[in-house]
C-alpha positions as CSV (number, residue, x, y, z in Angstrom):
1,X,62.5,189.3,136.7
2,X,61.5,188.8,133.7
3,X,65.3,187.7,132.3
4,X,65.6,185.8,135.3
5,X,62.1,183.5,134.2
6,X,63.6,183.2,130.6
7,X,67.1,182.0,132.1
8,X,65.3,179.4,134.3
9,X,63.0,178.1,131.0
10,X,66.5,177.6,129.1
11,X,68.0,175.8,132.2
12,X,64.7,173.9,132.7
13,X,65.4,173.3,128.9
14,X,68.7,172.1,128.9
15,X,68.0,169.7,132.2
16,X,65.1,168.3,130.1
17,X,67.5,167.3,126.7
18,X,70.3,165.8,128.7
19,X,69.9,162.1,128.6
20,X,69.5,159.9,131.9
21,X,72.9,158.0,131.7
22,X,74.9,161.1,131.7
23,X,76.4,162.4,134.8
24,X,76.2,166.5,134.8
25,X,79.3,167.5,136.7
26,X,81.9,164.5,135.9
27,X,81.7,165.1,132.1
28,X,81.9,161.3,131.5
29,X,79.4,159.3,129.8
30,X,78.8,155.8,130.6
31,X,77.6,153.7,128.2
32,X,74.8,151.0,129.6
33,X,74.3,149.0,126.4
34,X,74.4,145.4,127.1
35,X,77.8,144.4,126.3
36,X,78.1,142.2,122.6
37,X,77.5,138.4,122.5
38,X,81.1,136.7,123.1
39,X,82.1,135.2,119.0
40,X,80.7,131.7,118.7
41,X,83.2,129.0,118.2
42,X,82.9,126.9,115.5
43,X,82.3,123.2,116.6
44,X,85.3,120.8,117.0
45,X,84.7,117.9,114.5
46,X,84.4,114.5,115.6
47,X,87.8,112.4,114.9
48,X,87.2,110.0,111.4
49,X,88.1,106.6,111.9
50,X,89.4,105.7,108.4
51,X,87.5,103.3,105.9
52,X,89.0,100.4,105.8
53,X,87.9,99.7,102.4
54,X,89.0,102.8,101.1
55,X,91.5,103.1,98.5
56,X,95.1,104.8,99.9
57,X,97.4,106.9,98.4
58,X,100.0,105.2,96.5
59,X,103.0,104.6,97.0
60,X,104.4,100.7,96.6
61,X,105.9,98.4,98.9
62,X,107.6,95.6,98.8
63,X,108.0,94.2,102.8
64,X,109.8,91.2,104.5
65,X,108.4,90.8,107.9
66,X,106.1,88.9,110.0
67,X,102.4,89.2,110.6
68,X,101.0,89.4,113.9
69,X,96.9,89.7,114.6
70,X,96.1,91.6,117.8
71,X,93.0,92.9,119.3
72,X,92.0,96.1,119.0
73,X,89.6,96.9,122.1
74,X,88.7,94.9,124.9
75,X,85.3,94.2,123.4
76,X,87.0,92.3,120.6
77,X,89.1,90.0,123.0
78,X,86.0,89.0,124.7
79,X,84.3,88.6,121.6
80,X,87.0,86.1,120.4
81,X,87.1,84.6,123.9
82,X,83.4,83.6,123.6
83,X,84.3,82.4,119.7
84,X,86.7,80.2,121.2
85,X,84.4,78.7,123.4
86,X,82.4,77.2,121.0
87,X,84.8,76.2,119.1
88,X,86.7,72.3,119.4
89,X,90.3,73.3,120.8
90,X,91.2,70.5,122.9
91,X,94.6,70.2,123.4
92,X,95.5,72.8,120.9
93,X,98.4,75.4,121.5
94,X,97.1,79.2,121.9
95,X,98.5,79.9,118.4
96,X,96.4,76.4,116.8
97,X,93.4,78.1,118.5
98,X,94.0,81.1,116.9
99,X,94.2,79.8,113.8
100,X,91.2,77.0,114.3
101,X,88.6,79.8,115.5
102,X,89.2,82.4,112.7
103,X,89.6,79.4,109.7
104,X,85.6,79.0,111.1
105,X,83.4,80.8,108.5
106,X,81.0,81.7,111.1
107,X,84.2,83.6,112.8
108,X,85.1,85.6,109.8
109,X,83.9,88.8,110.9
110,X,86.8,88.5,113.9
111,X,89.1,88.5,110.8
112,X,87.9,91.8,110.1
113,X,87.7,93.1,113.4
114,X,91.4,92.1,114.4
115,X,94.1,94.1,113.9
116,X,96.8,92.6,111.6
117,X,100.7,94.2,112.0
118,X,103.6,93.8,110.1
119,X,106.7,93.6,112.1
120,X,109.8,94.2,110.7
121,X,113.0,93.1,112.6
122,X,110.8,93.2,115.7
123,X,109.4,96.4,115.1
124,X,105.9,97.1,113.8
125,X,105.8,98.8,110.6
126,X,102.1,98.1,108.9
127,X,99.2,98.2,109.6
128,X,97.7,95.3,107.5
129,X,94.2,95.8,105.1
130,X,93.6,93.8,101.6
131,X,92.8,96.2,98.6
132,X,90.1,93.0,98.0
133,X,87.8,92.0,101.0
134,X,88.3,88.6,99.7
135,X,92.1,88.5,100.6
136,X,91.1,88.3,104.3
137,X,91.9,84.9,103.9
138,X,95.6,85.5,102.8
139,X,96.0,87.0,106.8
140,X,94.4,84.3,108.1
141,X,96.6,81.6,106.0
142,X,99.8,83.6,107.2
143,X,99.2,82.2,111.1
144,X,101.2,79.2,112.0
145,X,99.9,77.0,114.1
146,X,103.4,76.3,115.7
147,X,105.5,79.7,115.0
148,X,109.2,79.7,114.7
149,X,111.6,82.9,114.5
150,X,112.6,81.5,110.9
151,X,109.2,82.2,110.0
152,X,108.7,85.4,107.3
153,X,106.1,86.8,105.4
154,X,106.6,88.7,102.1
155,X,103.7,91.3,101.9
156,X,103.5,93.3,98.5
157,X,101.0,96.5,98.4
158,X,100.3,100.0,98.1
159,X,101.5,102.4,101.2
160,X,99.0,104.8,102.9
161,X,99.0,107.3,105.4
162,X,99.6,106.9,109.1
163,X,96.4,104.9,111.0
164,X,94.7,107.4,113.8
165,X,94.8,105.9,117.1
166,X,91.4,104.7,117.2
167,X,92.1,101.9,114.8
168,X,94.5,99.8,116.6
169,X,94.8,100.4,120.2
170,X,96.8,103.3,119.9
171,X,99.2,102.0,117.1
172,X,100.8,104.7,114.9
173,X,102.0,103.1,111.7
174,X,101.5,103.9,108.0
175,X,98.1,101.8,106.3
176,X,99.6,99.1,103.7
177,X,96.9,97.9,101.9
178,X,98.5,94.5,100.4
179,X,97.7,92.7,97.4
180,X,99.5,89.7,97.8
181,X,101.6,87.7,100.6
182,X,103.7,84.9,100.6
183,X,104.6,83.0,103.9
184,X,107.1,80.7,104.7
185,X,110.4,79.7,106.9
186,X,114.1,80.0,106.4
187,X,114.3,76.4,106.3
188,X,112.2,75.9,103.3
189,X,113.2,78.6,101.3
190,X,116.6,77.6,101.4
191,X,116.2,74.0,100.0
192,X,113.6,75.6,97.3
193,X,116.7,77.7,95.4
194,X,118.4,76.0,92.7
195,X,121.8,74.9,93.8
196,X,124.5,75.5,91.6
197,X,126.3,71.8,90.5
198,X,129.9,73.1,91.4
199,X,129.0,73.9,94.9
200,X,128.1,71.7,97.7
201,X,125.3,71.9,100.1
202,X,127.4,72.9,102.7
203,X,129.0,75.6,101.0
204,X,125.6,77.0,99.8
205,X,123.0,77.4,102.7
206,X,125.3,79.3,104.6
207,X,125.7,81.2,101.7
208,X,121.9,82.2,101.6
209,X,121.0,82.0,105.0
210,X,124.2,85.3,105.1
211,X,122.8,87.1,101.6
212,X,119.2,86.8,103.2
213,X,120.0,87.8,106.8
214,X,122.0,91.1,105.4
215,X,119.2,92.5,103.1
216,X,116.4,92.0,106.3
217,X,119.1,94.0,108.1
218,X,119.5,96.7,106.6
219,X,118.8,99.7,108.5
220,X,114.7,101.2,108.4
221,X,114.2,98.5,104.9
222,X,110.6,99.5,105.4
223,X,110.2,98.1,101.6
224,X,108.9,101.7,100.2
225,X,111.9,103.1,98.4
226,X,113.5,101.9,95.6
227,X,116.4,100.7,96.9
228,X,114.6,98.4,99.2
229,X,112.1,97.2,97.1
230,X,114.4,95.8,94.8
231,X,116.5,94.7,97.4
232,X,113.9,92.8,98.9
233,X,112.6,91.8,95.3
234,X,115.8,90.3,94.3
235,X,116.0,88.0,97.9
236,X,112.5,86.6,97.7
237,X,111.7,86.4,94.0
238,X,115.6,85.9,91.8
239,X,117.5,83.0,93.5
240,X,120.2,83.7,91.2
241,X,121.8,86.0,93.5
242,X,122.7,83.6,95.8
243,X,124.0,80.8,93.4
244,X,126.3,84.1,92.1
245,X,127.3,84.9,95.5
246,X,128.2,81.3,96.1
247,X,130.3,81.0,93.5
248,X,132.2,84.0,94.0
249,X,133.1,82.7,97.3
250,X,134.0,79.2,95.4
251,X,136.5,80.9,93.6
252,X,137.8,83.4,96.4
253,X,139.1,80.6,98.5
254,X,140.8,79.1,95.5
255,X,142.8,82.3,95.1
């Protein structure tokens, strides 16, 4: 009896130790800890709309293209649209209004706001920003009131990385932030280069107008290597290239 009472006190004992989440006769514990917190995420950042003002890596360029302004957002267009209605445009051409409302000084900040593109060939290739705030104005002096397709602009500046999206509707093109641009048409450019006095008139435009066309087609002459810098360089800036080439024909069709 007396073995039996002390067998009962043990059992009693052992009952009494087990813990509450075990189950006796399956010999499994289960575990009813609240599970861990899932790992927190780190926020996404925000996408960075570039500084404008900011200087870019470097990397020169020297471009022959064409500069087109466009809008960037909706709220720019309208902002223009209302510009233009106080502004004096009768009987002016879309381009002349173009020109008329941002040449207003109370308009500048549209300057700013716009999106300026280089096109080369057709194809845009800049994105347009002065190193100098003040050059603004050499954007705004590149419009033509009445544009032709002889029209070019030479744009000479420092190549950045590619613009985000946000900037220009979308637009992926590297930053060129320009320090100089010189505008003009075929037409001119070929009655500003010295003509040499052993070859006619006739003989020579075609000449340039040929020299001029080939370097602007040569294949992706973004004007950031070398090659096509000097290429470029040497068409815009050292007419003697074409009174060379011109006399090399001279004396081709003599042979």
């Amino acid at each position: 009896m007396e073995h039996e009472t002390e067998q009962q006190v043990s059992a009693a004992a052992t009952d009494v130790a087990l813990p509450s989440f075990t189950v006796p006769h399956a010999g499994n514990v289960i575990d009813v800890r609240p599970a861990p917190p899932p790992p927190r995420l780190a926020p996404r950042p925000e996408p960075l709309v570039p500084d404008l003002t900011a200087p870019v890596a470097p990397g020169f360029a020297y471009v022959i293209g064409t500069i087109e302004p466009r809008f960037p957002s909706l709220g720019v267009e309208k902002e223009f649209a209302q510009a233009t209605g106080r502004a004096v445009t009768n009987g002016l051409t879309d381009h002349a209004t173009l020109k008329r409302v941002l040449s207003e000084r109370q308009n500048r900040y549209l300057v700013r706001e716009l999106c300026w593109v280089l096109t080369v060939k057709g194809l845009e290739t800049y994105l347009l920003r002065p190193r100098d705030p003040v050059d603004f104005d050499l954007l705004v002096e590149a419009l033509r009131p009445q544009p032709q397709a002889t029209d070019l602009d030479v744009v000479i500046g420092r190549r950045g990385p590619l613009a985000l999206p946000e900037v220009c509707n979308g637009l992926l093109v590297p930053l060129l932030a320009f320090e100089q641009i010189y505008s003009f048409d075929v037409d001119s450019f070929v009655k500003a280069i010295p003509r040499p006095d052993a070859v006619s008139e006739e003989e020579f435009v075609p000449v340039v107008e040929e020299v001029l066309g080939r370097i602007m087609q040569i294949t992706d002459n973004g004007g950031a290597t070398d090659q096509h810098r000097a290429l470029n360089y040497l068409a815009t800036r050292y007419p003697a290239i074409y009174a060379t080439t011109a006399e090399a024909y001279r004396r081709a069709r003599r042979v």
